[in-house]
N, C-alpha and C positions, 0 to 999 in steps of 0.2 A: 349609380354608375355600374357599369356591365365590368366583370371580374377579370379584371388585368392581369391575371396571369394567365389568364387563356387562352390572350392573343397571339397570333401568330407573330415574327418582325415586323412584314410587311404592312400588316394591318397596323402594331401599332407606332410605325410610321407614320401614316398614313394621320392616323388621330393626333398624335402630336403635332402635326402639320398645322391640321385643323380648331386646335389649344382646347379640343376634345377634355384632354387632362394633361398634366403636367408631366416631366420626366421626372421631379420629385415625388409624383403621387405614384407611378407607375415603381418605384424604386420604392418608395417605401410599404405598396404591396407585393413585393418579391420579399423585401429584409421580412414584413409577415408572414407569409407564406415558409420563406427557410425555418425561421424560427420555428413553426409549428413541427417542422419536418426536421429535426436535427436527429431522429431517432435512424433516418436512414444512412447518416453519417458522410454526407456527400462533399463536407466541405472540410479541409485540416485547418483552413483559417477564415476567419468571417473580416471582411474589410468593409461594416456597414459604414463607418463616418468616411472613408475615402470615397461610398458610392454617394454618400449623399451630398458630398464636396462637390467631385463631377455634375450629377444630376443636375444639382444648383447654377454650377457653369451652362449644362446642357442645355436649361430653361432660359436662362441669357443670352445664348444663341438664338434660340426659337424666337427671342421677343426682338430680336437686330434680323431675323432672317438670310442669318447665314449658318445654318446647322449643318451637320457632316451627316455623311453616307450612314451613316449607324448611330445617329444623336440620339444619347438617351435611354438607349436598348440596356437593359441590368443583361450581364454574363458573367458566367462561371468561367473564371481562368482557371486551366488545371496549371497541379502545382508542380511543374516540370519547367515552367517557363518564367526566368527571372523577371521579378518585380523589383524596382526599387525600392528598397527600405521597406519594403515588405518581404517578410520570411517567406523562405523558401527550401521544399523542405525535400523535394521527389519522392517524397511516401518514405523516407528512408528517415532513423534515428541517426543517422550518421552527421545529416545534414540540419537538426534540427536547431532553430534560434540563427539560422543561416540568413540574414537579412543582405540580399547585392548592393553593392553599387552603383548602380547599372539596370535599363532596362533592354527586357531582348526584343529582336526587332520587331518581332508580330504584336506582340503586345503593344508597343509604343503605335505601331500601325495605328490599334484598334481604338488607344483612345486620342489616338490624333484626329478620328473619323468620331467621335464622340463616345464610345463604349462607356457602360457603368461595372466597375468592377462589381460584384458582391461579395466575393471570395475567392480563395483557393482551393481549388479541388483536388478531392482525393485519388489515388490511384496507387497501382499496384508499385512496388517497390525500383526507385529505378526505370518504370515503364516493364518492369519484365515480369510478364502475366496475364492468364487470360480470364479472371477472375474477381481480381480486385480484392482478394483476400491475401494478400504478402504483404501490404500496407504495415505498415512500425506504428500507425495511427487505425488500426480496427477495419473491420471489413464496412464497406458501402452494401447499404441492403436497396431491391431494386425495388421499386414502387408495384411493378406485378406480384402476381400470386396464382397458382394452380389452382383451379375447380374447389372447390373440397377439399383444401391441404393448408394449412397457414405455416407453412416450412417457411421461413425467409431464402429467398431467392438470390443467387449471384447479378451481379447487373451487366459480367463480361467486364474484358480486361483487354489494354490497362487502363486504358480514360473512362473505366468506372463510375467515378464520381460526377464526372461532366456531366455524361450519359444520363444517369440517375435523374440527376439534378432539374434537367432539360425535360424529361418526363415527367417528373412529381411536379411543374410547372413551377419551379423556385429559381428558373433562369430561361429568359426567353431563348436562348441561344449558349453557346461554351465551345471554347478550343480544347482540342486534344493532341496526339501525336499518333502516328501510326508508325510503330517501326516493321511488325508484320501481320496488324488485323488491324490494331489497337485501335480505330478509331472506328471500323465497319462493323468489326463482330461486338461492343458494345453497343452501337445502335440497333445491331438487330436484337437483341437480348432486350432489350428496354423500348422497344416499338418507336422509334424514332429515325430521322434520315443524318447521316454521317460521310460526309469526303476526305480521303485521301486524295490531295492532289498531286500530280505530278513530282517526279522526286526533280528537286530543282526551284518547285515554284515560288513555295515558300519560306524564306532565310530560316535557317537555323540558331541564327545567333542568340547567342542566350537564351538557349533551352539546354538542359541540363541533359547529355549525350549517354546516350544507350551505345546503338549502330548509328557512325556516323552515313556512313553508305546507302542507309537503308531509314532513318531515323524522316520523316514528313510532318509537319504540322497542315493542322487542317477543323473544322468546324463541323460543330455538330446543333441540330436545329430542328422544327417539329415540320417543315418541306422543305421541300428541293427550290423553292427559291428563296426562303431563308438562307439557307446553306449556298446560294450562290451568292447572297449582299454581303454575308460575314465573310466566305473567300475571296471575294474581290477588295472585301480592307484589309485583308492579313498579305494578301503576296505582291509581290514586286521584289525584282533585284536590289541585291544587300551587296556593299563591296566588302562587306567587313564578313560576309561566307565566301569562299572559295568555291560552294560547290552552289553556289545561287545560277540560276541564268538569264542571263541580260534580253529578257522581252518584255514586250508591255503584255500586261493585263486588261484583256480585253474586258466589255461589260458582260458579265454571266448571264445577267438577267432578260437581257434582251434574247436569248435562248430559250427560256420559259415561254412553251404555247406554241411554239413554233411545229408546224408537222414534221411528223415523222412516216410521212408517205416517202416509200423506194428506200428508206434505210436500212443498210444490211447490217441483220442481228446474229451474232455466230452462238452457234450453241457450241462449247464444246462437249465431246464425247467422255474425257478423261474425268471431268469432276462427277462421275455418276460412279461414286466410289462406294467401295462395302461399308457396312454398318452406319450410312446416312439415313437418318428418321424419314420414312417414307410417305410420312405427311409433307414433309421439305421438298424430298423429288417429284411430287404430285402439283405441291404448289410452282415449281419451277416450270413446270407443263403447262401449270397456268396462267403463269407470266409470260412465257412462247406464245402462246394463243393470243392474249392481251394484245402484246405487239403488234402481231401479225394482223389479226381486227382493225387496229389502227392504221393498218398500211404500213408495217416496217415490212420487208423480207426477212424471210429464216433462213442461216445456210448454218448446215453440220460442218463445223473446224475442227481441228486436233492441234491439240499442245501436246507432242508426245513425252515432253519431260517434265510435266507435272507432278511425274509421280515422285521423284528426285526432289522437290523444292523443299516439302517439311526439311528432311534430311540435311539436305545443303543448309538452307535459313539456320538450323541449328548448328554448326558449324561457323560460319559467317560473323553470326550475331556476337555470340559468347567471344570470338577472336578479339572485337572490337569493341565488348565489355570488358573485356579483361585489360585491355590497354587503354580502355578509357574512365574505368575507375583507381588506376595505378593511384591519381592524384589526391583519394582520399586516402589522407595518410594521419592525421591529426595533428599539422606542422601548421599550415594555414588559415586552415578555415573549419566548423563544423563542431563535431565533437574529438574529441582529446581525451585518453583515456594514457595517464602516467606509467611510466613503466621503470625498470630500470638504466633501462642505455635507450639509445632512439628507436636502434630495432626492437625492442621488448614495447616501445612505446606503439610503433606502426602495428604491431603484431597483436594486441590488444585492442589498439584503439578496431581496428578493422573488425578482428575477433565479434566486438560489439555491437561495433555499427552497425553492422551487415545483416542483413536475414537470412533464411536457408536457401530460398531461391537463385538470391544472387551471390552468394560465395559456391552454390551447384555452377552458375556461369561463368562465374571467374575459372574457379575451376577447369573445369571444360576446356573457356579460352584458351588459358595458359598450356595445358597441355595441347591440345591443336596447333598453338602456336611455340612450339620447344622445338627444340634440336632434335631431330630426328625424326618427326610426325609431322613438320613445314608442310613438306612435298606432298605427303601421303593423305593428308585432310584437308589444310586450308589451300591448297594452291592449286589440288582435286577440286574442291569447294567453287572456287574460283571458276573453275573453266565450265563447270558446269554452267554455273548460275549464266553465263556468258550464251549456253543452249536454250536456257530457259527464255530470254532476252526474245532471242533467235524466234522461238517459239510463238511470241506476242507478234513479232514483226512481220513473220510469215505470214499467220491469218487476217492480220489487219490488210492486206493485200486482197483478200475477200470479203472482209465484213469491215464495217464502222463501227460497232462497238460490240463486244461479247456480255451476253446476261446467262450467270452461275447462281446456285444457291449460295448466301455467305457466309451462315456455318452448320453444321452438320446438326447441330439439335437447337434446339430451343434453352430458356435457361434454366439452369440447377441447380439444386439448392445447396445452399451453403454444405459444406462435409462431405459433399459427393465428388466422385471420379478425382479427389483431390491427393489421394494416397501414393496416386500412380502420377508421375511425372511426365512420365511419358503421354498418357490418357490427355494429358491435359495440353498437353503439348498438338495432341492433335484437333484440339479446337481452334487453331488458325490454319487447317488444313486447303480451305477455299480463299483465302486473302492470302498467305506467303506468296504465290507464284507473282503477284500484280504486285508486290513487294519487293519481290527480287527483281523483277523487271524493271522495277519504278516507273511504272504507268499510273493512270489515273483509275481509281475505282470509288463508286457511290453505295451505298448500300440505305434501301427504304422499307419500311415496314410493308408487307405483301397479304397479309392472314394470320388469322390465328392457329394455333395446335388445338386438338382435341381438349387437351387445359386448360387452354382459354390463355392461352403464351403467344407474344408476338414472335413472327418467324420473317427472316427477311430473304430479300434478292440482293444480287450485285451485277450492279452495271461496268466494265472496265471501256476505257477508252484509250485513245491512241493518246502517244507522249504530248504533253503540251494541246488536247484537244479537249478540254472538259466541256467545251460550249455544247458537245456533239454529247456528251456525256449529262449535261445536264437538259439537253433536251429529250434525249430518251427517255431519262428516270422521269421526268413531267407527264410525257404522257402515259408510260406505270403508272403512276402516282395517280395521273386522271381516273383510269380505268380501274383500279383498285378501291377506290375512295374507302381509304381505312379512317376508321373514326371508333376505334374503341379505344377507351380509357384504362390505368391500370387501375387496379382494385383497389388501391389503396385509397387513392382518388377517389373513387364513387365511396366506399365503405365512407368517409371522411363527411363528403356532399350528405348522406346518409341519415 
């Protein structure tokens, strides 16, 4: 039997269709596969008997021939998004032994359409990081490796572990959340394809809230039409988000292959920023060329307030982390750390729970949002990000979708650029702006570095237009035909 973790979805769709093999054989060469891999630390919870529960279901379907859109398929849930009576934890100690009630709406999606859980995935604390090393549960090490160097690697933050996961082939697929890269600048770190879709598309309900504003679930997968079967079972209007929006979901997939003759491709000018690795800007020269080969058009656009987005994003985000972890108090739910009176108990229990990163955001929030700083930060904050918007909606008046580098280096290794906050801060440098807009962006593996590191593109698309968006990245995708392995991987095969 040919090594089922190396399938793509599509493919082992397809064979399951065909009773090729089972969803229990396919499942229980991922639970192998993790097992061997648990040194990359991709998973804060293993849910092997619930996947082989499903599986077992999934094969029941296949033998009645009525399976779901994604029967079968083993994924990584990251652990940001409520499981029923499975813990949950968001990277955070705060939260740990936290088992819902409840499950949130994407996930219930995914295994309504047949998903196999494997586990929970790791990620950075809260979602706030571009690293994956703020985790209360250890850092995710990524399946690459530089040249000549056995440093362990970051895998990009914060859907890390998905990421990971999805690479070292121990999950044909995995959700993540983008609140300002999180789900693009992970896949390109980890040589994989990752969508943010549209803010809107997909419910937020029970996922455990960073930026509600700015906070998107979305799927990560080894192509672009992987990544379009798993988005089309995670989204549809939720009445139980307020900020869902009431359209149908079209088929993605029927976009895959489609030309991209006459498609206007914007380059903009503003992301040819300093101190970008100038292998990154070469390869995006070479994704302009790709396109155009294929028959897209190239037009020069300008986002002139790009340069404002890091700055605003951070502003923004911390406001509405700070107001949206008030709830962890130790009253509820979580952990509970005793104190003398209630405030010595809130004041303790937080003390603990919390990592350095996110009591720096609370932080933050709290002061941006005080008496006296309102006006001058977040309501500043505000009005920009509203230019930023402006920005998207102008060019798209020119072009059908903009292709940017999607982050400024390649990955690093654990202990690097991590001292400086700010340094690291500017690793969502090229995803914030598509974040504050809440447009659609894809980001796919394009090349390697001189270290033999995957380096990605990003596709952004018009609100609610990903079809447009997922048929560009396809014919990328065609013309790139990336097909290297991470190292870890071949060392292994070995």
């Amino acid at each position: 039997m040919k090594n089922l973790t190396n399938l793509t979805i599509k493919d082992a769709l397809a064979a399951l269709k065909k009773k090729e093999f089972t969803a229990t054989e396919l499942t229980e060469a991922h639970i192998k596969a993790t097992e061997a891999a648990r040194h990359l630390n991709c998973y804060i919870t293993e849910t092997f008997d619930i996947a082989r529960k499903q599986a077992k279901e999934s094969d029941a379907r296949y033998a009645k021939g009525a399976a779901g859109l994604i029967d079968g398929i083993p994924i990584a849930m990251k652990d940001l998004y409520c499981t029923e009576g499975v813990q949950t934890t968001a990277g955070s100690k705060i939260l740990k032994g936290f088992k819902p009630p409840y499950e949130s709406t994407v996930s219930g999606n995914m295994f309504r359409d047949g998903a196999v859980m494997l586990g929970k995935s790791n990620l950075d604390e809260f979602a706030m990081g571009s690293s994956n090393t703020t985790s209360a549960y250890g850092n995710v090490i990524n399946p690459w490796q530089r040249k000549g160097d056995n440093k362990p690697l970051v895998p990009g933050g914060s859907s890390g572990g998905s990421a990971a996961a999805v690479a070292a082939r121990i999950a044909l697929g995995a959700t993540g959340t983008d609140t300002g890269g999180s789900i693009r600048q992970p896949a390109a770190f980890c040589g994989i394809t990752g969508i943010k879709p549209t803010y809107g598309r997909c419910s937020r309900f029970g996922i455990v809230a960073f930026a509600s504003s700015l906070d998107q679930a979305g799927p990560f997968a080894r192509s672009v039409e992987d990544c379009a079967l798993l988005l089309q079972s995670m989204a549809g209007f939720d009445p139980k988000d307020s900020t869902s929006v009431n359209r149908a979901v079209p088929d993605y997939t029927k976009s895959i292959g489609q030309s991209v003759k006459g498609l206007k491709v914007g380059v903009p000018k503003e992301y040819r920023v300093d101190g970008t690795n100038p292998e990154i800007l070469q390869l995006w020269e070479k994704g302009v060329q790709m396109l155009k080969d294929a028959g897209a058009e190239i037009i020069d656009v300008s986002l002139p307030h790009t340069q404002y987005a890091l700055q605003t994003y951070y502003v923004i985000a911390p406001a509405e982390c700070s107001s949206n972890l008030a709830r962890y108090d130790g009253v509820r739910f979580g952990l509970r750390v005793e104190g003398e009176n209630l405030i010595d108990m809130y004041e303790k229990t937080r003390a603990e729970g919390f990592g350095k990163e996110v009591k720096r955001r609370i932080l933050i929030g709290t002061y941006v949002l005080s008496a006296g700083y309102y006006d001058a930060y977040y309501n500043k904050a505000r009005r920009v990000r509203k230019l930023i918007w402006q920005d998207f909606i102008e060019a798209y008046k020119k072009c059908d979708v903009l292709l940017t580098p999607t982050a400024p280096t390649a990955a690093f290794a654990i202990g690097e650029k991590m001292q400086d906050p700010v340094t690291m801060y500017l690793n969502d440098i090229f995803t914030v702006p598509a974040s504050m807009a809440g447009m659609p962006g894809i980001s796919l593996p394009a090349g390697l570095s001189a270290d033999g590191l995957p380096l990605g593109l990003q596709l952004l698309g018009k609100p609610f237009d990903e079809e447009t968006v997922f048929k560009a990245a396809h014919a990328l995708e065609k013309a790139v035909n990336f097909t290297a392995l991470p190292q870890l991987l071949l060392s292994k095969a070995a």
